[in-house]
GULOLO-315693 format. One record per residue (C-alpha): residue number from 1; residue in one letter; x, y, z. Coordinates in pm, whole numbers, plus 50000, padded with zeros to 5 digits. Each point is the difference from the previous one (the first is absolute). Layout:
! residues N
NODE|seq|type|c1|c2|c3
NODE|NUM|A|X|Y|Z
...
***
This chain:
! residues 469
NODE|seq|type|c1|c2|c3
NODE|1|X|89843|67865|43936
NODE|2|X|49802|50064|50306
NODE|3|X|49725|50187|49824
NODE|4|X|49981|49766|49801
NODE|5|X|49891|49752|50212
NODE|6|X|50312|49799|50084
NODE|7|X|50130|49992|50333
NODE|8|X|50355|50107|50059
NODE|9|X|50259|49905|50242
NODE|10|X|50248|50346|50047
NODE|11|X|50383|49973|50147
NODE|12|X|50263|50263|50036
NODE|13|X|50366|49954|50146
NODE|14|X|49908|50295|50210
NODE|15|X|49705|49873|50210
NODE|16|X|49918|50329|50088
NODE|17|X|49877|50098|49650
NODE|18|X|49779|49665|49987
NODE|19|X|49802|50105|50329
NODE|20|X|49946|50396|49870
NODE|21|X|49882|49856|49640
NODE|22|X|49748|49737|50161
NODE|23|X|49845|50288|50275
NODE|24|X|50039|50286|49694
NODE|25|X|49976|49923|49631
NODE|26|X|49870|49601|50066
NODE|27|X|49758|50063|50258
NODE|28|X|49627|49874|49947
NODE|29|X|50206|49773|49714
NODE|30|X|50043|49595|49960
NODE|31|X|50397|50089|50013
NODE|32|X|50151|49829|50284
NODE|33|X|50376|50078|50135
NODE|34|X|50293|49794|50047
NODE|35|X|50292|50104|50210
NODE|36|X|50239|49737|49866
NODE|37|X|50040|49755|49752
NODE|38|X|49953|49716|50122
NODE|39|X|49668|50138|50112
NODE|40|X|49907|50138|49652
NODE|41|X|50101|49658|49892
NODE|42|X|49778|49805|50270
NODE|43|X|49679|50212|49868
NODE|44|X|50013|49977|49648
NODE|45|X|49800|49726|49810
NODE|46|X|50185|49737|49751
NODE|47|X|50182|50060|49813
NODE|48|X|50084|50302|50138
NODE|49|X|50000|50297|49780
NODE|50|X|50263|50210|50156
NODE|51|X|50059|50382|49804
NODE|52|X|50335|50170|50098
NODE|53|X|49987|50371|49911
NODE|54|X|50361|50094|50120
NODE|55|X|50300|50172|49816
NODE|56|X|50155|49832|49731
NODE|57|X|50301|49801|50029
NODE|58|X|50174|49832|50316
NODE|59|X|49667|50077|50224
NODE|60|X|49813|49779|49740
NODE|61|X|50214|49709|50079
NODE|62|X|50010|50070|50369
NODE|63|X|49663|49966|50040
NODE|64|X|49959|49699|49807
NODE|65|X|50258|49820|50237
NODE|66|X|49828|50138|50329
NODE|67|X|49673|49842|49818
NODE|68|X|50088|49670|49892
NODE|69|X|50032|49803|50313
NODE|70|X|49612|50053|50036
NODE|71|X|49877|49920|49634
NODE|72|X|49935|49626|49909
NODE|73|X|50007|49894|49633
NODE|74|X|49767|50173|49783
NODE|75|X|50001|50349|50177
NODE|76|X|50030|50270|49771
NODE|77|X|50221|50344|50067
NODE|78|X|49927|50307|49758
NODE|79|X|50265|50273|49950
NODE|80|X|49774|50325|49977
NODE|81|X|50285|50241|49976
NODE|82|X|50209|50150|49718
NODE|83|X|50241|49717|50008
NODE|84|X|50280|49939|49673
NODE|85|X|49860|49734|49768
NODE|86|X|50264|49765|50054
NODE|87|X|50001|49969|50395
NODE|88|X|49642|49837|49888
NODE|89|X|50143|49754|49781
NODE|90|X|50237|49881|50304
NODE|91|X|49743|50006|50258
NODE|92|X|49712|49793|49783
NODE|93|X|50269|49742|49950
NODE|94|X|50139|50029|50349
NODE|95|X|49651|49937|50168
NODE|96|X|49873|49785|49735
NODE|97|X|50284|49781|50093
NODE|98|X|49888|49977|50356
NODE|99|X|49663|49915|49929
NODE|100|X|49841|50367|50032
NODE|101|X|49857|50219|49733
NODE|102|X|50122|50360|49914
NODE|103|X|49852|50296|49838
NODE|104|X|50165|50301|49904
NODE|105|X|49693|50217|49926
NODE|106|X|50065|50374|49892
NODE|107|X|49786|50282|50164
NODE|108|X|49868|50327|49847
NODE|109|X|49750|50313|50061
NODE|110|X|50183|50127|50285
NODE|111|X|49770|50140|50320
NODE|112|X|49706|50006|49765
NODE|113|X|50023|49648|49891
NODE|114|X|50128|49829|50346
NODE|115|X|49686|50117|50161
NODE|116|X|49791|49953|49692
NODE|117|X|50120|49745|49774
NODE|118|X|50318|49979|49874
NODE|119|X|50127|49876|49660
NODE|120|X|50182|49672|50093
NODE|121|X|50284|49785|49783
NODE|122|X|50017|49666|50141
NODE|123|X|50190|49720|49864
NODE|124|X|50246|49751|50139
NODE|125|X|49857|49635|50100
NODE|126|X|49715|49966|49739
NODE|127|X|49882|49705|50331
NODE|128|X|49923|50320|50204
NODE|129|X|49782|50168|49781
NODE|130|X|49670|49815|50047
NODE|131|X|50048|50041|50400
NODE|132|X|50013|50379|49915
NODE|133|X|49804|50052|49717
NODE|134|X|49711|50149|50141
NODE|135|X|50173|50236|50297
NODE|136|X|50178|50133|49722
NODE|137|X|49802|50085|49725
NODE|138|X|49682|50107|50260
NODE|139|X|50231|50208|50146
NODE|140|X|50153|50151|49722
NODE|141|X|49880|50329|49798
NODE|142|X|49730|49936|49790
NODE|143|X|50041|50177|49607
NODE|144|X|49691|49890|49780
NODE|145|X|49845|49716|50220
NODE|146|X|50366|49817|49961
NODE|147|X|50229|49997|50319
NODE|148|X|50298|50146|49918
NODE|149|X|50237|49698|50120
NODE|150|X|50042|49686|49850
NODE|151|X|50270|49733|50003
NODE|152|X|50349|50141|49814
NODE|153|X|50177|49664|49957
NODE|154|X|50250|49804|50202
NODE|155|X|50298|50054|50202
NODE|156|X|50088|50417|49990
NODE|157|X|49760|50088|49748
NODE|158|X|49771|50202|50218
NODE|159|X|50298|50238|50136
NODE|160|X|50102|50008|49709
NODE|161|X|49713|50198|49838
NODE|162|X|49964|50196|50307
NODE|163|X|50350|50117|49909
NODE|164|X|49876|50047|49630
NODE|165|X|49731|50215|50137
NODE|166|X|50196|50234|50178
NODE|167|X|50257|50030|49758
NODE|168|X|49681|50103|49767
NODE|169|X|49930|50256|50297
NODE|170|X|50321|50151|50043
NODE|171|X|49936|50036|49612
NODE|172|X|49649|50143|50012
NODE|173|X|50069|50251|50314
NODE|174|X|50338|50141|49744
NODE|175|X|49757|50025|49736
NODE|176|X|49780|50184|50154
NODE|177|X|50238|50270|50204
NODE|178|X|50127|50033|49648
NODE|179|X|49659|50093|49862
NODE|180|X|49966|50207|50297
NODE|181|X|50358|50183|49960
NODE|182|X|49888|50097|49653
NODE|183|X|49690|50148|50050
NODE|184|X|50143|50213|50310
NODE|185|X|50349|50132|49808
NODE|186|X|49908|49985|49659
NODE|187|X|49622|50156|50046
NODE|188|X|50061|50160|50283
NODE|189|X|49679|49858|50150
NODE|190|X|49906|50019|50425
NODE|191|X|49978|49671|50137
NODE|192|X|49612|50073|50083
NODE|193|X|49956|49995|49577
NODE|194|X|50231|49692|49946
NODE|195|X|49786|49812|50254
NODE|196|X|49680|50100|49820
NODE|197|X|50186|49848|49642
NODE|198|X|50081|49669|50210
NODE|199|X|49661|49990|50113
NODE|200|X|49873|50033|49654
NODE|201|X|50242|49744|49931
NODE|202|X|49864|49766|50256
NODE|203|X|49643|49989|49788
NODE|204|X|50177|49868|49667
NODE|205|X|50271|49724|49907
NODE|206|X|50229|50101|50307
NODE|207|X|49724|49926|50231
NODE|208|X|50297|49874|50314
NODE|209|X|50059|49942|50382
NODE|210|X|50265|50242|49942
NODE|211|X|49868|50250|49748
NODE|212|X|49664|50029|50303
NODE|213|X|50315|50053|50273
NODE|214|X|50217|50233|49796
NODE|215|X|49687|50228|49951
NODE|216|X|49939|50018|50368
NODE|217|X|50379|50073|50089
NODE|218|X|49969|50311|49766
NODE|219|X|49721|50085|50175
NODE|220|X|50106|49956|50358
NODE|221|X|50105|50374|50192
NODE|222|X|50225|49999|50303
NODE|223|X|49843|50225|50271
NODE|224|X|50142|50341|49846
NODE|225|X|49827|49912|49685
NODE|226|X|50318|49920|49794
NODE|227|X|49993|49675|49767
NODE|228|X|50136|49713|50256
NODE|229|X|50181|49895|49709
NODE|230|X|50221|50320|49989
NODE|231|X|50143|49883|50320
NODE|232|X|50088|49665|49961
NODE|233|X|50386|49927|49908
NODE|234|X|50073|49880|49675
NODE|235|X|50155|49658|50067
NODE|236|X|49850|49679|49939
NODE|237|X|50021|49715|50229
NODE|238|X|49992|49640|49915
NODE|239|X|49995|49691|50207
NODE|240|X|50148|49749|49720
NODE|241|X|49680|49826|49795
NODE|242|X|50077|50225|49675
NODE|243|X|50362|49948|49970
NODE|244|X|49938|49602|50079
NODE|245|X|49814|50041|49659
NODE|246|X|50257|50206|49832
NODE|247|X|50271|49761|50104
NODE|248|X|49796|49686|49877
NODE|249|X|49941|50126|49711
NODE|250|X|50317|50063|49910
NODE|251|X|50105|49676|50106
NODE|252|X|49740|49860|49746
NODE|253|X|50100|50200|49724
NODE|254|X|49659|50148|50005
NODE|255|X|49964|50382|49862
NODE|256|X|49786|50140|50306
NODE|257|X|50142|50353|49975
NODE|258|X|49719|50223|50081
NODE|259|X|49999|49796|50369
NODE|260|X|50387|50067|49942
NODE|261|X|49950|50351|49970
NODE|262|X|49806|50046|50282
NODE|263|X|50220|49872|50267
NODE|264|X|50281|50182|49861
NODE|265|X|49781|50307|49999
NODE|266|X|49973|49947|50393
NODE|267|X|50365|49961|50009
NODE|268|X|50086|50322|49858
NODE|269|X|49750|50149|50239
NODE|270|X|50187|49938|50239
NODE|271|X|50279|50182|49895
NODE|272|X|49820|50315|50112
NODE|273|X|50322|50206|50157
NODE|274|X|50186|49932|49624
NODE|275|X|49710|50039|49782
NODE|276|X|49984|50372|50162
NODE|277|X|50351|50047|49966
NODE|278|X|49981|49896|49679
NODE|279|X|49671|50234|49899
NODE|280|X|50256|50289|50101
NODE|281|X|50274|49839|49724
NODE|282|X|49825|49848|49703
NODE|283|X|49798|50233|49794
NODE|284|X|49615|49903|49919
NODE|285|X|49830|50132|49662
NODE|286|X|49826|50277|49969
NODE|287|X|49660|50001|50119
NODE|288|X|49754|50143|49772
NODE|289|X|49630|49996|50092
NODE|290|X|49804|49726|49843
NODE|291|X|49800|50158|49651
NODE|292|X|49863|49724|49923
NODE|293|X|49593|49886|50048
NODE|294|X|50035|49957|50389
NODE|295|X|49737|49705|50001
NODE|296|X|50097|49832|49688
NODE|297|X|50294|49952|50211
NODE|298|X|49847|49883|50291
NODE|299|X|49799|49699|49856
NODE|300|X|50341|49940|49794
NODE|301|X|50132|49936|50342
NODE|302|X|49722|49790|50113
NODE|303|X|50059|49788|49645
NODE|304|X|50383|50000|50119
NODE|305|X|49918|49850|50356
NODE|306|X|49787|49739|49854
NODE|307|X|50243|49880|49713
NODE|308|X|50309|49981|50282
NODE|309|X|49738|49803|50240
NODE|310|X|49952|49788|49693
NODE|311|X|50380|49945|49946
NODE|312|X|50060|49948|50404
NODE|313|X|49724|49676|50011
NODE|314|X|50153|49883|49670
NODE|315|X|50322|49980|50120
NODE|316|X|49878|49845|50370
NODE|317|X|49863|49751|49828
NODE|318|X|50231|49902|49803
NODE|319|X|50210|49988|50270
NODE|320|X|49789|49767|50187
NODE|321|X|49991|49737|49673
NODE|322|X|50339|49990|50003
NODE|323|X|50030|49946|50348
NODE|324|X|49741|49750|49982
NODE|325|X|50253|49791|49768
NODE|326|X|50329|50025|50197
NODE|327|X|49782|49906|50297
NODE|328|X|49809|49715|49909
NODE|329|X|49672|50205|50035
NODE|330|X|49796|49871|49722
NODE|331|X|49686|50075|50155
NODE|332|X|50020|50363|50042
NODE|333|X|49672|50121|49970
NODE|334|X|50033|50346|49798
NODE|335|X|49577|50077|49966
NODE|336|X|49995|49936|50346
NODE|337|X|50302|50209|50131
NODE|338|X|49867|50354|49813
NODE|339|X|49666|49865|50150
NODE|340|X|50118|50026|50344
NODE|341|X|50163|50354|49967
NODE|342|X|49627|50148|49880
NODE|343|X|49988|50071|50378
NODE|344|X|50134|50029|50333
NODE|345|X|50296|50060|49932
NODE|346|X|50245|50292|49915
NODE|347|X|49974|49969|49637
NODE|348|X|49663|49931|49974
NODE|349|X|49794|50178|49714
NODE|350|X|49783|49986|49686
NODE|351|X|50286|49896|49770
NODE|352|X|50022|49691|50178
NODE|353|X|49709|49831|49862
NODE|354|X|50093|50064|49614
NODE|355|X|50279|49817|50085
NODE|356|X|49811|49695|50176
NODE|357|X|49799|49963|49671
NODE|358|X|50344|50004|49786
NODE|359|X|50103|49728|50134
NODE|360|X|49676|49844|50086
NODE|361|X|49940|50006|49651
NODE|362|X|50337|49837|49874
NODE|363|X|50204|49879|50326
NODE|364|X|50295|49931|49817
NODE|365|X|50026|50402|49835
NODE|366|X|50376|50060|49956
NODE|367|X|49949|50349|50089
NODE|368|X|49716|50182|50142
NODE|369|X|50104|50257|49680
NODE|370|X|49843|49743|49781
NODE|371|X|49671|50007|50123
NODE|372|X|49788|50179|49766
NODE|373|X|49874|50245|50252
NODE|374|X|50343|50104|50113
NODE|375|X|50114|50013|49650
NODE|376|X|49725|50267|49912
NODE|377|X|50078|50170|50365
NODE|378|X|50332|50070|49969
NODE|379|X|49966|50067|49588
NODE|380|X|49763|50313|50111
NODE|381|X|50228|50091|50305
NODE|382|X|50294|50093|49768
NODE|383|X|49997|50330|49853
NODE|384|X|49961|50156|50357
NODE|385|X|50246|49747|50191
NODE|386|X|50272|50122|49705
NODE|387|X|49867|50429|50089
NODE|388|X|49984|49969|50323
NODE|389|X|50339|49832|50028
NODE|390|X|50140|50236|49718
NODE|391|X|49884|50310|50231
NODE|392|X|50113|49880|50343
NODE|393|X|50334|49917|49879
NODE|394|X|50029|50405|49794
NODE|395|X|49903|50065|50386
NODE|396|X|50268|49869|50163
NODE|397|X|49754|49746|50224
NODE|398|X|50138|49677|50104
NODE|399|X|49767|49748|49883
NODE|400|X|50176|49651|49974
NODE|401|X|49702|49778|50066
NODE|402|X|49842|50138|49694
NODE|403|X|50260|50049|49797
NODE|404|X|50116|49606|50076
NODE|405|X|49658|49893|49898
NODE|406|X|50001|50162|49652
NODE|407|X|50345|49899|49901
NODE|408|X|49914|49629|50145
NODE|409|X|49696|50007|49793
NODE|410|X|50206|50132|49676
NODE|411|X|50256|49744|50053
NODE|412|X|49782|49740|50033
NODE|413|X|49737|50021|49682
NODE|414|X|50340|50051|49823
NODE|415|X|50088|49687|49757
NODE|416|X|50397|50106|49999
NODE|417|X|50179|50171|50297
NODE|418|X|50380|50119|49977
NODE|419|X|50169|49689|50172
NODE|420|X|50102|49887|49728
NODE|421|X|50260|50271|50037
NODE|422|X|50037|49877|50345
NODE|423|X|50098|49680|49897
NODE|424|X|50259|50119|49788
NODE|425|X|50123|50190|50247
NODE|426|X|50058|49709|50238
NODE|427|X|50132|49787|49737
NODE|428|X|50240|50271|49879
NODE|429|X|50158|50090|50360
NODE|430|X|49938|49702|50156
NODE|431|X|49956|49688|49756
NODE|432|X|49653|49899|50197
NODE|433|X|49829|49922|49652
NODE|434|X|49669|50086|49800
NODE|435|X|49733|49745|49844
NODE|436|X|49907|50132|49630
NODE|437|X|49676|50093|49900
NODE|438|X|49757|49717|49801
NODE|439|X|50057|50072|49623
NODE|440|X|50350|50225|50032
NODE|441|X|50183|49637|50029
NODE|442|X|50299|49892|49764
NODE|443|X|50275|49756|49960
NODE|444|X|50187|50105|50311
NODE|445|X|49674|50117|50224
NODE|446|X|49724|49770|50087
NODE|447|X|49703|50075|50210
NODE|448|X|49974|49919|50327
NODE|449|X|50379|49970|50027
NODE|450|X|50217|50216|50240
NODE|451|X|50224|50154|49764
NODE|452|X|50304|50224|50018
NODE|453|X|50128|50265|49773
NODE|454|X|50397|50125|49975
NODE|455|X|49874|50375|49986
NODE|456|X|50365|50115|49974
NODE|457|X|50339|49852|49855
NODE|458|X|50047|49931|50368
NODE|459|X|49725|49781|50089
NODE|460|X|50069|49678|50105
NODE|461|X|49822|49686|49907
NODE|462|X|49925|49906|50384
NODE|463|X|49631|50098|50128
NODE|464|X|49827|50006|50331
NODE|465|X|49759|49753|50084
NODE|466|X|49660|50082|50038
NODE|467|X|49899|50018|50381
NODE|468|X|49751|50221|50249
NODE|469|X|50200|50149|50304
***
C-alpha cells in the first residue's frame, strides 16, 4: 500500500516489533507506527480504514472490542485473515448495528503477493466499498490491466470465496503430487526430469502459480546434493480452510468431492506410523515396468491434470451459487471472482481467464462444463484422463483426486444414475418413500407424490415422512 503511494499507519500488540519494522523494513517509507490503539486510532483519517491481519477466531473479536471505543460511526474494520465465513456474517451485522461498517476481505499470494500485490476478496458492508475502492484494487495484483480484487457481495461473501479458493488449492496441490507420484513410481523418472515435464507444462494449458513452484521444488538440492524433497516427511499439515469447504459443502448438499478428496488425502497422510505398518501387511500388485510410449503417457497426464482442474472450478463454483442462494447473496459476481484469482494469489494461472470469459460471456452459465470451450476441453482430455487413470490404478498408485474427478464427471453427464435403487432401498427397510418417474405413473402412483410400496407380505401401510436431518 505504501508503494503505492498511500500512507500507512502500522500497530503491533508487541511494541517492540512496531519500532524494528519502522527503523528496518519501513525506513525511508510514508509508514508511520503506532504503539497502541488508541494512538493508531487518533492518526488515521475518517472513516478510518482499520485492516486486522490476526488469527482467525476469538483474536478477531478481541480486537474488534479493544477497537471500538475509539471508532465513531462510519469507521470501517477489515478482517484480512483466513477467518470462517460465518463469523463474517455475525460481525457485519454486529457492527452494522452499532453504526460501523465491516469487511471481511479474503487474502491470497502468500509472501509474494503481500509484498507485491495480493489477490484480495472483499465483501461485507457494500457502504464501505467506495471508501476502499481504490487502496484495494491499486494495491492488488494486476492480471491483464484488471486488478485482481473486486467487490464479492454482502455480509460473508468475501471469506467465503477465500475459503472456496483454498479448498480449490488443497485440490490443485493433491492433483499435482498425484501427477508427480506417477511419473516417479510408475516411470521411474529422477525428480531433475519430472521438473523439466512440469516446466514444459508451465508453457501450455497448465501454465500455474503452483505448476512454476512445483518445478522449482524438484529442482531444489540440499547441501549433499540429494533432492530436498527426499527428506521431507510425508505428512500433510492443514490449518482448517479446506475442510471448512468440505464441511459446507456437505451441509449444502453440494457434490465437491475432488476438494473432498483432497483433505482426506492429507488425513491419511498423517497416518504415517500405520500406513508403514500396513505396507508390511497388505500386499501391492505387481509392478511391471511401463511398455507403453513413455511420452504418449506423459502429455496423457498433462490432459488428466487439466480435465480434474476443470472438474475442481466446476464444482467451486457451483458451490458458491448455491451458497449465494441460502445466503441471500444475489450479487455474487462470478466473472469477477475467476478474474481476481488470474494473479496474486496461490491459485493464480492461465486457466483462470478462460473461465472469466465463460461467465463473462453468459453470467448466469449453470455450469462452467457448459461453456463451449470447456465442453471441447474436457471432450479432447478424455481418452488420456481414462489411460492414465487405467495405468496408475494396474500400478497400485493412490490417486483419489483424479480418480474423484472422472467418476464426478461420468456421473454427472449421465441422464439416469442408480438411486433409483436407493430409493427402493429406503422405502423397503425403512418406509421413507420414492417419487415416480414422469410417464411410469398409474392408477395408484402419481408424479410428484411421495409414495410407498408393501415390498413384502409384511409391509405395513404406515410411511415415514419426508424430512432432511
Amino acid at each position: 500500500m505504501n508503494d503505492k503511494g498511500f500512507k500507512v499507519c502500522a500497530y503491533n500488540r508487541t511494541t517492540s516489533k512496531v519500532d524494528y519494522f519502522l527503523e528496518h523494513e519501513a525506513k525511508g517509507t510514508q509508514i508511520i507506527g503506532a504503539r497502541s490503539i488508541e494512538e493508531l486510532c487518533s492518526k488515521l483519517k475518517r472513516p478510518r480504514r482499520i485492516i486486522l491481519l490476526v488469527k482467525a477466531g476469538q483474536a478477531v473479536d478481541d480486537f474488534i472490542a479493544q477497537l471500538e471505543p475509539f471508532l465513531e460511526k462510519g469507521d470501517i474494520i477489515i478482517d484480512g485473515g483466513n477467518s470462517h465465513y460465518p463469523d463474517s456474517i455475525r460481525r457485519t451485522h454486529e457492527l452494522e448495528a452499532k453504526g460501523l461498517l465491516f469487511v471481511g476481505s479474503g487474502v491470497s499470494g502468500g509472501e509474494e503477493g503481500a509484498r507485491n500485490g495480493p489477490s484480495l476478496m472483499p465483501g461485507g458492508s457494500e457502504a464501505a466499498w467506495p471508501h476502499i475502492k481504490e487502496i484495494f484494487q491499486k494495491t492488488a495484483a494486476q492480471a491483464e490491466g484488471e486488478p485482481c480484487c473486486d467487490w464479492v457481495g454482502p455480509t460473508g461473501a468475501g471469506h467465503y470465496v477465500k475459503m472456496v479458493h483454498n479448498g480449490i488449492e488443497y485440490g490443485d496441490m493433491q492433483l499435482i503430487a498425484e501427477a508427480y507420484d506417477i511419473l516417479k513410481r510408475g516411470l521411474d523418472l529422477s525428480e531433475d526430469e519430472i521438473a523439466d515435464i512440469f516446466e514444459k507444462w508451465n508453457s501450455g494449458v497448465l501454465d500455474s502459480f503452483l505448476i512454476e513452484i512445483t518445478r522449482d521444488i524438484l529442482r531444489f538440492k540440499d547441501t549433499d546434493g540429494e533432492p530436498m524433497l527426499h527428506k521431507i516427511l510425508d505428512s500433510a499439515g492443514q490449518k482448517g480452510t479446506g475442510k471448512w469447504t468440505a464441511i459446507d459443502a456437505l451441509d449444502l448438499g453440494m457434490p465437491v468431492t475432488l476438494i473432498g478428496e483432497a483433505v482426506f488425502s492429507r488425513c491419511l497422510s498423517s497416518l504415517k506410523g500405520e500406513r508403514g505398518r500396513a505396507s508390511k501387511i497388505l500386499a501391492a500388485p505387481a509392478r511391471e515396468p511401463f511398455q507403453g510410449d513413455k511420452q504418449q503417457f506423459i502429455d496423457d497426464l498433462e490432459q488428466a491434470l487439466y480435465a480434474s482442474k476443470i472438474i475442481s472450478y466446476a464444482q467451486g463454483f457451483m458451490m458458491m451459487r448455491e451458497a449465494a442462494k441460502v445466503n441471500d447473496w444475489p450479487s455474487m459476481n462470478y466473472a469477477g471472482i475467476a478474474a481476481m484469482w488470474r494473479g496474486g494469489c496461490i491459485i493464480k494461472s492461465v486457466f483462470l481467464s478462460d473461465i472469466t470469459a465463460a461467465y463473462r460471456e453468459n453470467p448466469k452459465i449453470e455450469s462452467i462444463l457448459f461453456s463451449p470451450f470447456f465442453t471441447k476441453a474436457i471432450t479432447n482430455a478424455q481418452p488420456g484422463w481414462r489411460r492414465v487413470i487405467a495405468q496408475s490404478t494396474l500400478w497400485g498408485i493412490p490417486i483419489p483426486a483424479f480418480t474423484t474427478a472422472l467418476s464426478f464427471f461420468d456421473g454427472y453427464r449421465a441422464e439416469v444414475l442408480p438411486a433409483n435403487l436407493l430409493q427402493a432401498q429406503r422405502d423397503y427397510f425403512g418406509a421413507h418413500t420414492f417419487k415416480v418417474l414422469p410417464g411410469k405413473e398409474n392408477d395408484h402412483m402419481k408424479a410428484g407424490q411421495d409414495i410407498h410400496v408393501k415390498w413384502t407380505e409384511r409391509s405395513g401401510d404406515v410411511s415415514s415422512s419426508t424430512y432432511n436431518a
